[in-house]
C-alpha positions in Angstrom: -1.0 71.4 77.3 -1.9 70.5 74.2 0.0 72.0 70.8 2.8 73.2 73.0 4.8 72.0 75.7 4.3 74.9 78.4 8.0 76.1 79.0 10.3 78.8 77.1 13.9 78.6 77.9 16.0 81.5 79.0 19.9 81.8 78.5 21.9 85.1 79.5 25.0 84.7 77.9 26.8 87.1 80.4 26.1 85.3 83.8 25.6 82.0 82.0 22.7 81.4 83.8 19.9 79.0 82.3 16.1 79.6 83.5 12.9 78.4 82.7 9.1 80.5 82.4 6.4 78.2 82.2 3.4 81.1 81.2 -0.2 80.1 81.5 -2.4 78.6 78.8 -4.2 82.1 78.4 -0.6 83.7 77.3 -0.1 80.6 74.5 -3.9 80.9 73.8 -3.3 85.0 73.2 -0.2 85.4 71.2 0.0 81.8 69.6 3.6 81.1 68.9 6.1 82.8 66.3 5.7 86.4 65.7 3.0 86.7 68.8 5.9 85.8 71.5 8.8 87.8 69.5 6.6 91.3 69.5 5.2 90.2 72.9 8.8 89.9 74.6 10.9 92.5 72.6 8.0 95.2 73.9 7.8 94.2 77.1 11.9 93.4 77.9 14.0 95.7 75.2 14.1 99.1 76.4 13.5 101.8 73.8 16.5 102.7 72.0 18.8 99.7 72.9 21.6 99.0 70.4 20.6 96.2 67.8 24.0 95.0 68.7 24.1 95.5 72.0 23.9 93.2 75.1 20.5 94.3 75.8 18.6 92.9 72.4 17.0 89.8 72.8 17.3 87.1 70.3 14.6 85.0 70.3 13.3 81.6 68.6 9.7 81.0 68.6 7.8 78.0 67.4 4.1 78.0 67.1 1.4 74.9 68.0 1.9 73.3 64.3 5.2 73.7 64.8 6.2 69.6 65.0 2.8 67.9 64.3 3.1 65.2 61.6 1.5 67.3 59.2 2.3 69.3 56.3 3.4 72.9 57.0 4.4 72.5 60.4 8.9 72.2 60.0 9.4 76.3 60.6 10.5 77.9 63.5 10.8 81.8 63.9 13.7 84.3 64.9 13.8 87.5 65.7 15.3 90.3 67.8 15.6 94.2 66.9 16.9 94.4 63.7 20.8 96.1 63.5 19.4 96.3 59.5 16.6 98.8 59.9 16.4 99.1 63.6 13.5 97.8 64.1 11.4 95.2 64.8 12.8 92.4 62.8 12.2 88.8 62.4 12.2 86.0 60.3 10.8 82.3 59.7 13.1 79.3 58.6 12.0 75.8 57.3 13.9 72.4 57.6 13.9 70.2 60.8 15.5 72.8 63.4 12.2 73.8 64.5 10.3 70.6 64.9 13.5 69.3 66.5 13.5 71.8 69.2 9.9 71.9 70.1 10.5 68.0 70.8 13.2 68.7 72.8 10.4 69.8 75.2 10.8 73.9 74.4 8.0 76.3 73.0 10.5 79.3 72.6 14.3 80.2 73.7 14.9 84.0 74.6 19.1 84.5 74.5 20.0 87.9 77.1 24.0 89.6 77.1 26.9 88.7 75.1 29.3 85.9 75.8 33.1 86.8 76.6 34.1 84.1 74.8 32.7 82.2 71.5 29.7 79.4 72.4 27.0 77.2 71.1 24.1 76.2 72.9 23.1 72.0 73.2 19.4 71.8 74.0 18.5 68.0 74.5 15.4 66.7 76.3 14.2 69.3 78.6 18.3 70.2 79.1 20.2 72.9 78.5 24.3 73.8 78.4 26.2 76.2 77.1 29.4 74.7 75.2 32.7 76.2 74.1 33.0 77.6 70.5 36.0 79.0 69.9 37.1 76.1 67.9 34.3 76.7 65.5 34.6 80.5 65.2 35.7 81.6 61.5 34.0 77.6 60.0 32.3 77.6 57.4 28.8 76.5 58.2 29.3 72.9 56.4 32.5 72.8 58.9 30.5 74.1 61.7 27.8 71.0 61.8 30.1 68.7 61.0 32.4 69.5 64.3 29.3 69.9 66.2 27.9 66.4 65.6 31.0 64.4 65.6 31.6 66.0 69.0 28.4 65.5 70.8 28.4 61.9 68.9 24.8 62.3 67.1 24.8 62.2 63.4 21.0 62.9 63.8 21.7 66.9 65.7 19.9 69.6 64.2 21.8 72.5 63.9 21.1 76.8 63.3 23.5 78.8 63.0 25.6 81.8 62.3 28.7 81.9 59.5 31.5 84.4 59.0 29.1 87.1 58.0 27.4 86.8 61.2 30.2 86.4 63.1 31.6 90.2 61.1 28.3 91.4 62.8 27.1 92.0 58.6 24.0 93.7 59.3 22.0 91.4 57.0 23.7 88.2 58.0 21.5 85.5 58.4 20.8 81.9 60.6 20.9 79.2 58.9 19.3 75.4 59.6 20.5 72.1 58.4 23.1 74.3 56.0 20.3 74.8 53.4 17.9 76.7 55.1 17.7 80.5 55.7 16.7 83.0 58.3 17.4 85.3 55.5 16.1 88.9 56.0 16.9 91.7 59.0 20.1 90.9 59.9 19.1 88.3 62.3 22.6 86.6 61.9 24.7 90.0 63.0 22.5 90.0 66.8 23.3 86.7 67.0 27.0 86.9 66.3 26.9 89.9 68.3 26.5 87.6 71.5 29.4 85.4 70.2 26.5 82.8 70.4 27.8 80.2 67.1 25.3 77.7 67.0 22.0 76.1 68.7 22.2 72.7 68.2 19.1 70.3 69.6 18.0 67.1 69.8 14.5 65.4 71.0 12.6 62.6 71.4 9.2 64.0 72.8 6.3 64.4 70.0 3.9 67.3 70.0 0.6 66.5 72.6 -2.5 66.7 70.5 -6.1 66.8 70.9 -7.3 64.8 68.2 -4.3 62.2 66.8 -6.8 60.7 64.3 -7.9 64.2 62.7 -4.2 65.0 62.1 -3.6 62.5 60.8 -6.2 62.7 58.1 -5.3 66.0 57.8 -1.8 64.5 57.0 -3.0 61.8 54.4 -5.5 64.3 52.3 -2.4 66.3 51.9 -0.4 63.9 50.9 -3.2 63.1 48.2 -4.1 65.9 46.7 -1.4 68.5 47.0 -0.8 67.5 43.3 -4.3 68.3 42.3 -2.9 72.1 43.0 -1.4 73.5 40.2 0.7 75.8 42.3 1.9 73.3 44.7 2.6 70.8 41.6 4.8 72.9 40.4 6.6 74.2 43.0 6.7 70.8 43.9 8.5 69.8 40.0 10.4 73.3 39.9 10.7 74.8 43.5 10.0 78.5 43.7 12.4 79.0 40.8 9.7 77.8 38.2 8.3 81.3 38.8 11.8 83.0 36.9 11.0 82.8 33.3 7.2 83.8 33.8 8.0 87.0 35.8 10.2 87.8 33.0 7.5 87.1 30.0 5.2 89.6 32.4 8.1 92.3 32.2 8.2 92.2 35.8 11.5 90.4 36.7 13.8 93.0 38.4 16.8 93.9 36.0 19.3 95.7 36.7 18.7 97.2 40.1 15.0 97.8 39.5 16.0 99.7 36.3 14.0 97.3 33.9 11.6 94.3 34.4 13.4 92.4 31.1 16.2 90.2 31.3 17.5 89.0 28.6 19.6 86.1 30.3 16.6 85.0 31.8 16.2 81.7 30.3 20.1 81.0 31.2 19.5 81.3 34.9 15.8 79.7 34.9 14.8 76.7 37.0 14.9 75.0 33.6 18.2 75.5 33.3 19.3 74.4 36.5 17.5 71.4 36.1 19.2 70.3 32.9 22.7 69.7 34.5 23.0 71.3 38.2 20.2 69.7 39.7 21.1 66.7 41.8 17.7 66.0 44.1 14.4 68.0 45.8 14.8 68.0 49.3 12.1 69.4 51.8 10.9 70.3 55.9 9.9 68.0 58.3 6.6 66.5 57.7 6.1 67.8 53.8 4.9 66.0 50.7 5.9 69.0 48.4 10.0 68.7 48.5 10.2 71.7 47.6 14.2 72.3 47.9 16.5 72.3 45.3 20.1 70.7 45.9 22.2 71.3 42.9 26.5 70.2 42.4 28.8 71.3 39.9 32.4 70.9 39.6 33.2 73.3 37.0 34.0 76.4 36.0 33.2 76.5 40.0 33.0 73.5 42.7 29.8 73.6 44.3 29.1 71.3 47.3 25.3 70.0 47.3 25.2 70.8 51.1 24.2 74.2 50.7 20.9 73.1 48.6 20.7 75.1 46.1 19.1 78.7 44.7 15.3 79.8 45.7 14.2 82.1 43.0 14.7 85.2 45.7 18.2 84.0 44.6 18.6 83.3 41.1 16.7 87.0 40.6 18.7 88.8 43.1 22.5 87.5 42.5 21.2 86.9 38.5 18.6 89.7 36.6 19.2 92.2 39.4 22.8 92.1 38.7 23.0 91.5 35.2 24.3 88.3 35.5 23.4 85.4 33.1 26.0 82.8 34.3 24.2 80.3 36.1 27.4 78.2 37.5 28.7 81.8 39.0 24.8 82.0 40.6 25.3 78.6 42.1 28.5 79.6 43.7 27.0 82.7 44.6 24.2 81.0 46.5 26.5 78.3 48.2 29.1 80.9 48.9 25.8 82.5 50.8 24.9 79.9 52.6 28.4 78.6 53.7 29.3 82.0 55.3 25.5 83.0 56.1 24.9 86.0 54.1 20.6 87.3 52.9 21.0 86.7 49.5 18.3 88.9 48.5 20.0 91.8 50.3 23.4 90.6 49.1 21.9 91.0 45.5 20.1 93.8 46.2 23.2 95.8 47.9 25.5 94.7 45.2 23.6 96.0 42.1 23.2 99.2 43.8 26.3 99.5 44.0 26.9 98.3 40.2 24.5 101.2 39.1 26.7 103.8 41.1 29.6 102.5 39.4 28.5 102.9 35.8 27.0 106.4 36.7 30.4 107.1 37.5 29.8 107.7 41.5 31.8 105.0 42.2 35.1 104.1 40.3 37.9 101.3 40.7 39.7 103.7 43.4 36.3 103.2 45.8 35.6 99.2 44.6 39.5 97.6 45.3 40.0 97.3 41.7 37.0 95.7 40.5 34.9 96.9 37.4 31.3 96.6 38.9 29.6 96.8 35.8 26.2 94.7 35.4 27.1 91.1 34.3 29.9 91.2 36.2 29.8 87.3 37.4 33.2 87.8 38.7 33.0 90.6 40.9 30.0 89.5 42.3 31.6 86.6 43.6 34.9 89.0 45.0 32.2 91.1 46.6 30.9 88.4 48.5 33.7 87.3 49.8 34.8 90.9 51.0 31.4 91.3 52.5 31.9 88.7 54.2 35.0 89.6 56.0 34.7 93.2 55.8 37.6 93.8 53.4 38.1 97.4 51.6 34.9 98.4 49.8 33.2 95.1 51.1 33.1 96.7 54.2 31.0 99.4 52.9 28.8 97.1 51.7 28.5 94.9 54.9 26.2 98.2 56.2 23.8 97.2 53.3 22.4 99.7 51.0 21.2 102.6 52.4 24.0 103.3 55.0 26.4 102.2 52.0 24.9 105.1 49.6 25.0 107.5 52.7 29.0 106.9 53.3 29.7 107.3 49.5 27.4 110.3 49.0 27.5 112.2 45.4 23.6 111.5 45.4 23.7 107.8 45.6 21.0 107.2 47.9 18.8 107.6 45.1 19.6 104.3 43.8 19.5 102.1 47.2 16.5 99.8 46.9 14.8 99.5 50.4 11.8 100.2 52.2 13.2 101.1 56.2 16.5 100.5 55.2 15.8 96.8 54.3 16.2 95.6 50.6 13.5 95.1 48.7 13.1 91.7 47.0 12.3 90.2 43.8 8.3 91.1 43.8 8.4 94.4 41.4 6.0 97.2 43.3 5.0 98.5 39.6 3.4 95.5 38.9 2.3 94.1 42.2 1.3 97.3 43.3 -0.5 95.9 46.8 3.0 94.0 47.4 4.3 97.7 47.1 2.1 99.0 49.5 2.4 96.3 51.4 6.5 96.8 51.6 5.8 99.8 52.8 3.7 98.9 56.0 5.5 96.0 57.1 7.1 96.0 60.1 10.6 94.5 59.2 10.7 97.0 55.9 10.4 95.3 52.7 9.3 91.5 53.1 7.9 89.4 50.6 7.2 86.8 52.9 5.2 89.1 55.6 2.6 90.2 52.4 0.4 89.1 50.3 1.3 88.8 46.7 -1.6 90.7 44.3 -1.8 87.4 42.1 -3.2 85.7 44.9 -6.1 87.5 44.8 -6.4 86.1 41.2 -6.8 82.5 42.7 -6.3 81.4 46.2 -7.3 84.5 48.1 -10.7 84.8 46.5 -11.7 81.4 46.5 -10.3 80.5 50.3 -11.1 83.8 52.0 -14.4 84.6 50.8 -16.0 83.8 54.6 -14.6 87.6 55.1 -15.7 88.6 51.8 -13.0 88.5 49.7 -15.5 87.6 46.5 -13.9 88.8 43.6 -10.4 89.5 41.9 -8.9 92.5 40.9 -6.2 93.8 38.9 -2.4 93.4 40.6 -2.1 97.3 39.6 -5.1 97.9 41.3 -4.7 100.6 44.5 -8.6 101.5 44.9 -10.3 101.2 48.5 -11.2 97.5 48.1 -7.9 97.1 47.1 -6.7 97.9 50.6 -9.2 96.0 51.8 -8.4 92.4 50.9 -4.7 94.0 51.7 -6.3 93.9 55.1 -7.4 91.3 55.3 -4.7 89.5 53.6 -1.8 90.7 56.0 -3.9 90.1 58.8 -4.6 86.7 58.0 -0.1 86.1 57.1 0.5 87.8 60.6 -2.0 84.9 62.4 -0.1 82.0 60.0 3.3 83.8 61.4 2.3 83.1 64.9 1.1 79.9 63.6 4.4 79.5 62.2 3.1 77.5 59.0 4.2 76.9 55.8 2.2 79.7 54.0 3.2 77.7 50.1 0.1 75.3 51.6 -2.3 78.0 50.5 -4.5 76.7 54.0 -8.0 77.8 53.6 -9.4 79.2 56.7 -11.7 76.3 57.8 -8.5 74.4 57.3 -6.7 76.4 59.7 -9.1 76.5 62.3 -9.7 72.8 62.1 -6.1 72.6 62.1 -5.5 74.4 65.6 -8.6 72.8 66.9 -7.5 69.3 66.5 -3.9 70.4 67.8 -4.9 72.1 70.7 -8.3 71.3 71.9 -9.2 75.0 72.0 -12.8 75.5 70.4 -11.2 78.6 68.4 -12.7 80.2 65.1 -12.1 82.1 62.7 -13.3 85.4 64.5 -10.4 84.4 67.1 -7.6 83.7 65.3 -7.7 86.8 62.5 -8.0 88.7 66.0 -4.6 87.4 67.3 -3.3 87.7 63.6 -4.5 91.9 64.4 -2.9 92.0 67.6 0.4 91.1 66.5 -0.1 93.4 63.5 -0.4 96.1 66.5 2.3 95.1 68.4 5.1 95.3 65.9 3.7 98.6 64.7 3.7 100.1 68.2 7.2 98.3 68.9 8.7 100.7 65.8 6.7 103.7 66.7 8.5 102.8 70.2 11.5 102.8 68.6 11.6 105.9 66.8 10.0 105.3 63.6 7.5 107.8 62.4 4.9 107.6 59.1 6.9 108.9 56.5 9.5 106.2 56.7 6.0 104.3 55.2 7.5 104.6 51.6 8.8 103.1 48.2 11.7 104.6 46.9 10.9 106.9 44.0 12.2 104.4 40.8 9.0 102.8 41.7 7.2 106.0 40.4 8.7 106.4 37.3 8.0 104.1 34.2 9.4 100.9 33.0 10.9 101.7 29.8 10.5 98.5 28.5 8.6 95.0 27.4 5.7 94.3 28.3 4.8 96.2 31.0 6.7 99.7 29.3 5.1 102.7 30.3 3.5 101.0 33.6 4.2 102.5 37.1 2.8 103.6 40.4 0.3 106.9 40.5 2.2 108.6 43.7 -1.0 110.2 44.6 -3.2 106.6 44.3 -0.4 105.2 46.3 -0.4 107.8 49.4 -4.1 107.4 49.4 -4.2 104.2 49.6 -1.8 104.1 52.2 -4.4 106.5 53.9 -6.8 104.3 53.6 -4.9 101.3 55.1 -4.4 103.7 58.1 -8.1 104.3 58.7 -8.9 100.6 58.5 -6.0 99.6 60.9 -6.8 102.5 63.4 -4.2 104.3 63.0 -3.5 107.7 63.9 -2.6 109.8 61.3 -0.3 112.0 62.2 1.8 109.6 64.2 1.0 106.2 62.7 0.5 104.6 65.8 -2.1 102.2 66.7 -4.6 104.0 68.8 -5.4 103.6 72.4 -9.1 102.3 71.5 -7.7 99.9 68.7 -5.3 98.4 71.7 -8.1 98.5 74.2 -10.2 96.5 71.5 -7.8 94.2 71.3 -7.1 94.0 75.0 -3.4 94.5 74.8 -3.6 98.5 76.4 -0.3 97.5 78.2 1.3 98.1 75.0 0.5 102.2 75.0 2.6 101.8 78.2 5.7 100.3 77.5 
């Protein structure tokens, strides 16, 4: 089969039994890859209710057609399983080589059942599987990890994704990490994970990716490799990495300071991409496949040593550990990230979870009795790096933490939940709702809580978005605080179109136009698809992750921002701007009508299901 190789391979950890499904070409042609097979097996095969952390959750990693086809875009792989974060649906997508390293290893998708007695890692060569001891590599760091790993199976060339420490700890917003520099980062993916004492999945193939048309990838291939300069947004991510986006976000007034308190930071150009790149900044690294080298892999030996395995901050990062905290030391940023990344810790809930507890602090609902000592006042470089640490291991008030935000503000009480930054109990990142005020609503309707990466960001509809989408009538911009009906329209559209690319599993910086896309999967798979077909699969998954949570317990009014977001910045340029609740909760009315969803519940609706011939979901 073209795009895919026709087998997904099953591992229950608690028999240690390895099977293989081989589903028709009408399932891959249905549900894709990615986020399609997650939702598609967590609805069908996780009973309502099951325990995040239980034996019963499913972990599963899901490639898509792209996924390994020498083109640009095509080195990320998804995870997911239900979330021990917000319980519910949760999943991620990762960059790097795992991905395209497994899918030639002649696997479309691994599903991972029970919970080992004993620590393991999985070895996945070649159309073979094996489960391996672990228990040597339990407690590594993840630089430690690989290293044993490939000096004992005697391949220097292994991929490898893993769990650290945190995941081990079950930290419910641990991550899995790839090649040491790339992160599963958001829902806790790393905790399920660890909670099947499941260490690492390491892989190694030799197959390539079957394809329909060889020569139109590869021209695919060399026009990207031509013109991705010509892009001024790919230029400079490709000179700056997503960190180049720091110091403009500040000049806006919309870089989050202080636990969401300001959108000013006055630090900013201290722990800018800029300044990174005057001394830290070693190389750019990238995925499999991609021009852009996106990656930044920074080394320092002083105040702090900082090992250029980990790669280096994202600007998720730098905001989160940096602004959000109050913290303008760049070298204690870098050990933040690394520290991160070595022990496999979200860094954006990290940050997030750590200035909220910095604000209860200096409000005086937390004091040095509650924190171990440490004065968690904003700026704080120090304790930021003592709280990671005691995250990490669960140590006194790190413990406390290792819940992340909002089940840390319900054990300390005294009205701190007012102060916990999440949307479904997931942190939100560093895309300010007052100023991107479709990201907001966005946030809000996600299934995985607040996900930059699973929305589309208002500026885009100031460039790519209105240019590359206008075959659905996307035909002119509109303001980023903008909440009116065609508002929620290209929102729509928009989120439709990034839950298709999630099934795709594609880089989503190659702002793709449609006729790109659809020329891409055509030449991949051989399937005369269209537009029309693939923003329907994009929809269907959009159903199935909302019907999963509403399965799950989740009802409408979880569908909010928390009220900060409501109230003004006091401050720069943007002082005075916030979000109109009543604008807000009708556009979020409005989203619901377009959706077809009920509104009372917030379920999809039978007819909507029946449209999209996936009824069997109002059953399970």
């Amino acid at each position: 089969m073209n795009g895919y190789n026709g087998k997904i391979l099953r591992v229950n950890l608690s028999d240690d039994t390895i099977s293989v499904d081989e589903p028709d070409e009408s399932f891959y042609r249905r549900y894709l890859g990615g986020r399609g097979f997650i939702s598609y097996f967590l609805l069908k095969e996780l009973p309502r209710g099951a325990d995040a952390l239980s034996p019963e959750n499913k972990l599963i990693f899901a490639t898509g057609p792209i996924t390994g086809v020498p083109v640009a875009g095509s080195g990320r792989n998804s995870i997911g399983a239900k979330s021990p974060l917000t319980n519910l649906y949760g999943d991620g997508e990762v960059g790097g080589y795992w991905g395209a390293e497994f899918k030639h290893a002649g696997y479309d998708a691994l599903i991972i059942e029970g919970r080992s007695k004993n620590p393991v890692y999985l070895w996945i060569q070649d159309g073979k599987a094996e489960i391996r001891d672990a228990r040597h590599l339990w407690g590594k760091t993840t630089g430690e990890c690989e290293k044993f790993i490939k000096e004992e199976l005697g391949d220097r060339s292994i991929r490898v994704a893993q769990i650290g420490v945190a995941g081990e700890n079950l930290v419910r917003y641990a991550c899995v990490v790839n090649d040491l520099r790339h992160a599963c980062g958001r829902c806790g993916i790393g905790a399920v994970m660890g909670s099947k004492r499941l260490r690492a999945i390491a892989v190694r193939g030799h197959q390539r990716v079957e394809l329909a048309d060889a020569e139109a990838i590869s021209s695919m291939a060399r026009w990207h490799r031509t013109n991705f300069k010509k892009s001024k947004w790919l230029s400079n991510l490709s000179a700056h990495g997503t960190a180049g986006g720091l110091v403009a976000f500040n000049k806006r007034g919309a870089l989050p300071t202080r636990n969401f308190r300001e959108g000013v930071f006055e630090g900013a150009s201290q722990i800018s991409a800029e300044a990174m790149e005057a001394g830290a900044l070693k190389e750019r690294r990238g995925c499999y496949s991609c021009p852009v080298r996106c990656k930044p892999v920074v080394s320092i030996g002083e105040p702090y040593n900082v090992d250029p395995i980990y790669g280096g901050p994202e600007y998720e990062t730098l905001a989160s550990l940096g602004s959000l905290c109050g913290v303008d030391n760049l070298e204690a940023i870098l050990k933040a990230n690394e520290l991160c990344n070595a022990n496999g810790l979200d860094t954006i809930s990290t940050g997030v979870t750590i200035a909220f507890a910095m604000e209860c602090f200096e409000r005086g609902i937390l004091t040095k009795k509650d924190t171990n000592g440490l004065a968690l006042k904003f700026g704080n470089a120090e304790a930021v790096l003592q709280l990671i640490e005691m995250i990490v291991r669960k140590d006194g008030f790190g413990k406390v933490l290792a819940e992340g935000s909002t089940r840390a503000a319900q054990a300390i009480g005294n009205g701190a939940e007012e102060f916990a930054m999440h949307v479904k109990r997931q942190e939100i990142p560093m895309h300010e709702p007052r100023w991107k005020q479709g990201m907001g609503l966005g946030y809000t309707l996600s299934p995985t809580g607040a996900d930059h990466n699973h929305n589309i960001h208002d500026s885009q509809f100031e460039r790519f978005l209105v240019n590359e989408l206008n075959s659905l009538g996307v035909i002119e911009p509109l303001p980023l605080n903008d909440l009116s009906a065609a508002k929620v329209r290209l929102l729509y559209y928009g989120t439709t179109w990034r839950h298709m690319l999630n099934c795709l599993v594609i880089c989503s910086f190659f702002e793709f136009a449609l006729q790109q896309v659809v020329d891409l999967v055509r030449a991949t798979t051989g399937w005369p698809t269209t537009t029309f077909e693939l923003m329907k699969i994009g929809e269907r998954c959009l159903q199935m992750t909302r019907a999963f949570n509403i399965g799950q317990g989740m009802s409408k009014e979880e569908d909010k921002l928390p009220e900060r977001f409501f109230t003004p910045f006091p401050s720069g340029p943007l002082k005075g701007g916030k979000i109109e609740k009543e604008a807000f909760e009708k556009a979020r009315d409005i989203y619901y009508a377009m959706v077809d969803w009920d509104k009372e519940s917030g379920a999809p609706t039978l007819g909507k299901l029946q449209e999209l011939d996936i009824e069997w979901v109002a059953r399970v």
